[in-house]
C-alpha positions as CSV (number, residue, x, y, z in Angstrom):
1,X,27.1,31.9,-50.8
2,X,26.6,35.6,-50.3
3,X,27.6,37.6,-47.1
4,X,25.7,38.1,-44.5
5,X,23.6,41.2,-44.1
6,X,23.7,43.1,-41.1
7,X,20.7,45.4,-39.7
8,X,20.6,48.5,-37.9
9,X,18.2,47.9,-34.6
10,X,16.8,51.1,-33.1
11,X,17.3,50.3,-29.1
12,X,14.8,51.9,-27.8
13,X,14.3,49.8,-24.8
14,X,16.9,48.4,-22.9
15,X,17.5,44.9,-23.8
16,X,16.9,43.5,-20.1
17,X,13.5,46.0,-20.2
18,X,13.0,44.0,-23.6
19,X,13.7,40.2,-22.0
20,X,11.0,42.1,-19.0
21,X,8.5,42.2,-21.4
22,X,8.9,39.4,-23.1
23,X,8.9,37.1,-20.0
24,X,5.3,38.9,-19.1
25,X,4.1,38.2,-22.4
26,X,4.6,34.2,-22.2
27,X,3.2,34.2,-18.9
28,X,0.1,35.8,-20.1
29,X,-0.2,33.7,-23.0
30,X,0.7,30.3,-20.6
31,X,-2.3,31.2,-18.8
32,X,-4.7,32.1,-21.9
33,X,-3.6,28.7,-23.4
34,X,-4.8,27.0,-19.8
35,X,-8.4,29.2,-20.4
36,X,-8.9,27.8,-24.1
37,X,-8.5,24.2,-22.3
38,X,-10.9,24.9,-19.6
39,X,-13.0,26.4,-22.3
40,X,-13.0,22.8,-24.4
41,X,-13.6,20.9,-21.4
42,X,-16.7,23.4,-20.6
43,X,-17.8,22.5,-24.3
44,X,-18.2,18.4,-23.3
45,X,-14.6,18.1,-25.1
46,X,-12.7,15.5,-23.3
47,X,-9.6,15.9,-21.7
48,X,-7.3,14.4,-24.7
49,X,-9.0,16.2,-27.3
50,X,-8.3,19.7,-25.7
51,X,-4.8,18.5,-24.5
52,X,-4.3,18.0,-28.1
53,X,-5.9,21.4,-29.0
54,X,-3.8,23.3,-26.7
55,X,-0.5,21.4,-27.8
56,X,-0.2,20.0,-23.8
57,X,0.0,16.0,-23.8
58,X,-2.4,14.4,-21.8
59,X,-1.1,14.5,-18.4
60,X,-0.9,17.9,-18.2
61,X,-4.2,18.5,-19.2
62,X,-5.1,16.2,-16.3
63,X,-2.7,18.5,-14.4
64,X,-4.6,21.8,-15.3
65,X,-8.0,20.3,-15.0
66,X,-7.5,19.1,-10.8
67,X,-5.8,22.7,-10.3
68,X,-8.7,24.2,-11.8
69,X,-11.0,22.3,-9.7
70,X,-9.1,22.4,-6.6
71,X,-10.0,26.1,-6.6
């Protein structure tokens, strides 16, 4: 077993600016993830196969697809 290394991290962000960001980032790629599954469903896909595409389960596909409509 060898040691553990340690790494110098620049900080040039505060960390909570950092955890900011990253929180904005999942949201946006949450809702780009919902997009691709409308997309497949707008391609004659059906609703388990772009579940499954989109790594949702089935139900929440089902989920997506009445909020989308409901709009």
């Amino acid at each position: 077993m060898g040691r553990k290394r340690i790494y110098e991290v620049a900080k040039r962000i505060p960390v909570e600016e950092l955890d900011k960001r990253i929180k904005r980032l999942e949201k946006d790629t949450g809702v780009l993830k919902r997009l691709y599954f409308i997309r497949y469903l707008c391609r004659g896909m059906s609703v388990e196969e772009a579940a499954e595409l989109v790594g949702v389960t089935k139900a929440t596909g089902y989920a997506w697809l009445k909020r989308w409509n409901s709009r």
